[in-house]
TIVO-2410 file (N, C-alpha, C; in nm, 3 decimals):
# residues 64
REC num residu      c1      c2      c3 atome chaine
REC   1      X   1.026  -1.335   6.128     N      A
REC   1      X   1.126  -1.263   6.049    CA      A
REC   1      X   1.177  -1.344   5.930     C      A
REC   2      X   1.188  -1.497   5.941     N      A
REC   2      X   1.221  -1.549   5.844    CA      A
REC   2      X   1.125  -1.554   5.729     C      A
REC   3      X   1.013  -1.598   5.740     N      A
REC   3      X   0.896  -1.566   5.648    CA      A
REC   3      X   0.909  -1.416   5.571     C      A
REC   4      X   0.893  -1.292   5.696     N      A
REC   4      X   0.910  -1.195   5.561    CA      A
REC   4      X   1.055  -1.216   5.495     C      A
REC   5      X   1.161  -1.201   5.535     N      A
REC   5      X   1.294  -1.208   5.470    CA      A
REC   5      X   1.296  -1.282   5.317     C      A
REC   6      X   1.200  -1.456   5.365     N      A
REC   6      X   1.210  -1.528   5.232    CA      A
REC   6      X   1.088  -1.422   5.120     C      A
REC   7      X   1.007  -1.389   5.157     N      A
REC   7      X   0.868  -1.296   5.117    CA      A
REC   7      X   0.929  -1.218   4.975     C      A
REC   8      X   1.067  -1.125   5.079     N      A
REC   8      X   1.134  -1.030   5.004    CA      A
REC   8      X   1.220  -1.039   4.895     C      A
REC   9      X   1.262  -1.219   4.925     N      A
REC   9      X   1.351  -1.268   4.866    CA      A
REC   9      X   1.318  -1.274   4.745     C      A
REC  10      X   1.177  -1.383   4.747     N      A
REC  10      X   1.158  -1.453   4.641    CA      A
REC  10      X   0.992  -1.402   4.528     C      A
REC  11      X   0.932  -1.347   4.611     N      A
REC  11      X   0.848  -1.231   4.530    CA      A
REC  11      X   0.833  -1.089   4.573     C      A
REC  12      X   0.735  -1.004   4.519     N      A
REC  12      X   0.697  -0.865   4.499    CA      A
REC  12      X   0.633  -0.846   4.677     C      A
REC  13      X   0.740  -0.782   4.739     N      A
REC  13      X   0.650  -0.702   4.790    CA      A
REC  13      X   0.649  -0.527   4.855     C      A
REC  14      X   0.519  -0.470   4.869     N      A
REC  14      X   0.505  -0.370   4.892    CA      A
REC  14      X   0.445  -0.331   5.044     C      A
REC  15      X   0.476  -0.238   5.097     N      A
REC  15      X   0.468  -0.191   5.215    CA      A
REC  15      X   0.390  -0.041   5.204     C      A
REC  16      X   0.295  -0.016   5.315     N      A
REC  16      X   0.216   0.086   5.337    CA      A
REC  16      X   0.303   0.160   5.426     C      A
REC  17      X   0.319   0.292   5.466     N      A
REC  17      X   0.395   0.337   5.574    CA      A
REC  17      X   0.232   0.443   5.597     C      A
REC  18      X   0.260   0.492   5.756     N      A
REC  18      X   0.211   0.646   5.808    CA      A
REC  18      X   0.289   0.672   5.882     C      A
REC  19      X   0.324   0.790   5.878     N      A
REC  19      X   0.458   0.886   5.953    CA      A
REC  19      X   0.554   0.777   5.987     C      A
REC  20      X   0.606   0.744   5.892     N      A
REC  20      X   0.734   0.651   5.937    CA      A
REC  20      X   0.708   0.541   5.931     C      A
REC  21      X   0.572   0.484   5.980     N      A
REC  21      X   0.606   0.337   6.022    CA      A
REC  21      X   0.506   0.267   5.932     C      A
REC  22      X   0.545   0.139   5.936     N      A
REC  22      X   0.475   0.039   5.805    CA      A
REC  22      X   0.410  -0.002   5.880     C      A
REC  23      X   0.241  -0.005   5.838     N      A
REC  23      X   0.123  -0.053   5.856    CA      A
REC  23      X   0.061  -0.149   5.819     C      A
REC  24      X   0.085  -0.186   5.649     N      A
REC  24      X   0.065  -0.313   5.608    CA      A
REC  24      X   0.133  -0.344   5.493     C      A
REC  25      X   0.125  -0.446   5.472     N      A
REC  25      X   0.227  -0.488   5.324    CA      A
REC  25      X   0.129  -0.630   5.289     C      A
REC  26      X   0.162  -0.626   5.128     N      A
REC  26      X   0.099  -0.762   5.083    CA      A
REC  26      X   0.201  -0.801   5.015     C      A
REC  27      X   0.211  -0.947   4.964     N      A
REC  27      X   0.322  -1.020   4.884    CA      A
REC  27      X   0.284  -1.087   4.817     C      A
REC  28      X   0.284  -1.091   4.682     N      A
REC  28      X   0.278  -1.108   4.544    CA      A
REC  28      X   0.346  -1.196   4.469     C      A
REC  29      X   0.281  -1.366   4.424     N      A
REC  29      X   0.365  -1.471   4.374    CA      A
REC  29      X   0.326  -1.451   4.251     C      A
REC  30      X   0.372  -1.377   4.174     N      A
REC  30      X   0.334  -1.361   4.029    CA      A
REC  30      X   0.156  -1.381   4.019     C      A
REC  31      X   0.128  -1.500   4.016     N      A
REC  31      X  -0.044  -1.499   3.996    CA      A
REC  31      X  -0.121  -1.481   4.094     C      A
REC  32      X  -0.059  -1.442   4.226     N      A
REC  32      X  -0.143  -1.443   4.299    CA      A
REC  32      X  -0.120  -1.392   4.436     C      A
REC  33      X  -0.189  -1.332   4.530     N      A
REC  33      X  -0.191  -1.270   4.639    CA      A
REC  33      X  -0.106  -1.376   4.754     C      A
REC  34      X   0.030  -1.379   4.779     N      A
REC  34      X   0.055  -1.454   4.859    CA      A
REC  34      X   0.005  -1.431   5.016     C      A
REC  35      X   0.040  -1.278   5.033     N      A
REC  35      X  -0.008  -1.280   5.145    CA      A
REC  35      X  -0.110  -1.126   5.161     C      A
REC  36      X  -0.131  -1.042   5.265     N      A
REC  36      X  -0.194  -0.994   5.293    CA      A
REC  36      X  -0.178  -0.951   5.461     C      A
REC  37      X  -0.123  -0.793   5.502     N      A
REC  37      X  -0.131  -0.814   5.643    CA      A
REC  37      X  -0.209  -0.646   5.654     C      A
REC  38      X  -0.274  -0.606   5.747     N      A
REC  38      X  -0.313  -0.461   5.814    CA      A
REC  38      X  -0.301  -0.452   5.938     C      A
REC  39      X  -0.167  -0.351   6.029     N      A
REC  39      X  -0.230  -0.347   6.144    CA      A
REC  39      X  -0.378  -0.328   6.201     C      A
REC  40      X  -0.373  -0.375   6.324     N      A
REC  40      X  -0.529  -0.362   6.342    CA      A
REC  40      X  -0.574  -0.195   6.352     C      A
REC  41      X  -0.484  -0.148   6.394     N      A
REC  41      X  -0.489   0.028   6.427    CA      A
REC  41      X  -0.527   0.108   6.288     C      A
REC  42      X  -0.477   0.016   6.203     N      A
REC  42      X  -0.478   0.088   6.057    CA      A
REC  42      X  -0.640   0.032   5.970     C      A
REC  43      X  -0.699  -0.057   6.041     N      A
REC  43      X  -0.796  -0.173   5.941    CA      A
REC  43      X  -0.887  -0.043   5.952     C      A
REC  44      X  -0.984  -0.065   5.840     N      A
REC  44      X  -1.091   0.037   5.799    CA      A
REC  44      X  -1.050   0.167   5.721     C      A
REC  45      X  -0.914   0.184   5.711     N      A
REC  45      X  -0.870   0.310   5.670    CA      A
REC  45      X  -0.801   0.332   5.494     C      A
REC  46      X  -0.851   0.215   5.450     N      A
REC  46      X  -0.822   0.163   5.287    CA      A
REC  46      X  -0.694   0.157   5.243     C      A
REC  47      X  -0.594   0.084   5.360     N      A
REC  47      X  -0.446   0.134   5.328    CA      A
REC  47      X  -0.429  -0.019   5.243     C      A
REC  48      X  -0.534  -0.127   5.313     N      A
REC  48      X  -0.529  -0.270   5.242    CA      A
REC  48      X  -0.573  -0.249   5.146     C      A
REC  49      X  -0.664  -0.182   5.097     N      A
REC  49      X  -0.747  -0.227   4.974    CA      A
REC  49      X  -0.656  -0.121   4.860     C      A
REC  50      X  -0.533  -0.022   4.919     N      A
REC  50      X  -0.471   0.013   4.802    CA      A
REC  50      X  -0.385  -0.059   4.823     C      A
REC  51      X  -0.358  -0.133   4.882     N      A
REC  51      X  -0.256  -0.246   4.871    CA      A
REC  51      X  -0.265  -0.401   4.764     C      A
REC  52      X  -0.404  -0.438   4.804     N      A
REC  52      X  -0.479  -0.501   4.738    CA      A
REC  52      X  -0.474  -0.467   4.567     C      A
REC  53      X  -0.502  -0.332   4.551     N      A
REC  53      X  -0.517  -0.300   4.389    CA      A
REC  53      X  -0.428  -0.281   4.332     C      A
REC  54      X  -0.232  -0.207   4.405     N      A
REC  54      X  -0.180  -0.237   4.324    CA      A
REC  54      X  -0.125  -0.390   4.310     C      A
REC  55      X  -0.139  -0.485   4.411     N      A
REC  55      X  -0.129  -0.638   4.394    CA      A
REC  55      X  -0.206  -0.707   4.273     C      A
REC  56      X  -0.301  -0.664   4.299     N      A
REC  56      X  -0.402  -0.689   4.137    CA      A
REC  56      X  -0.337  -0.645   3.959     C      A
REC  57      X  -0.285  -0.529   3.999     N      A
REC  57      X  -0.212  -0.451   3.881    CA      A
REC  57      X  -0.112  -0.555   3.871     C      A
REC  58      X  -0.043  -0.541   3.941     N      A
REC  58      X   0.074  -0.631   3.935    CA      A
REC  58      X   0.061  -0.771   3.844     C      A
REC  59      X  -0.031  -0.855   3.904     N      A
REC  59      X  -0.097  -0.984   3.885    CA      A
REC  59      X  -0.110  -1.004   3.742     C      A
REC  60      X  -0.182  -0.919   3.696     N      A
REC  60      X  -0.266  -0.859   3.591    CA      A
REC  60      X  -0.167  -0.842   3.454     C      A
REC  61      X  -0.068  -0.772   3.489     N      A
REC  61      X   0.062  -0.751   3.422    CA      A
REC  61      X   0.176  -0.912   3.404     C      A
REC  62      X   0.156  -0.964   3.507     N      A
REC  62      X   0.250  -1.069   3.525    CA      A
REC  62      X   0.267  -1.167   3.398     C      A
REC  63      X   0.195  -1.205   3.298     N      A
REC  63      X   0.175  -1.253   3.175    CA      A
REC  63      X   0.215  -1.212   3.042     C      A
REC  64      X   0.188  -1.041   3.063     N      A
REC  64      X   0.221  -0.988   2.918    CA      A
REC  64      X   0.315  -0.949   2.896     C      A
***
């Protein structure tokens, strides 16, 4: 809990939900992918890899 808390604190992050509940979230240090999580229930179902792309957008933007 402390890890995400500081996560939220100190960079970008975004959360996946299905019916209510959050599935995965990634966290975003300006240049770069800090972290990366998928429940396992959720893996294969491309909720990471739109997680992943808007982390990239983000990234991408972080400069200009």
């Amino acid at each position: 809990p402390d890890r995400i808390a500081l996560a939220i604190r100190d960079h970008e992050v975004w959360v996946a939900a299905i019916d209510g509940s959050a599935v995965s979230w990634v966290e975003v240090d300006c240049d770069r992918v800090a972290a990366l999580y998928v429940s396992p229930l959720s893996s294969q179902k491309g909720v990471g890899s739109a997680l992943l792309l808007r982390a990239e957008a983000s990234i991408a933007s972080c400069g200009s």
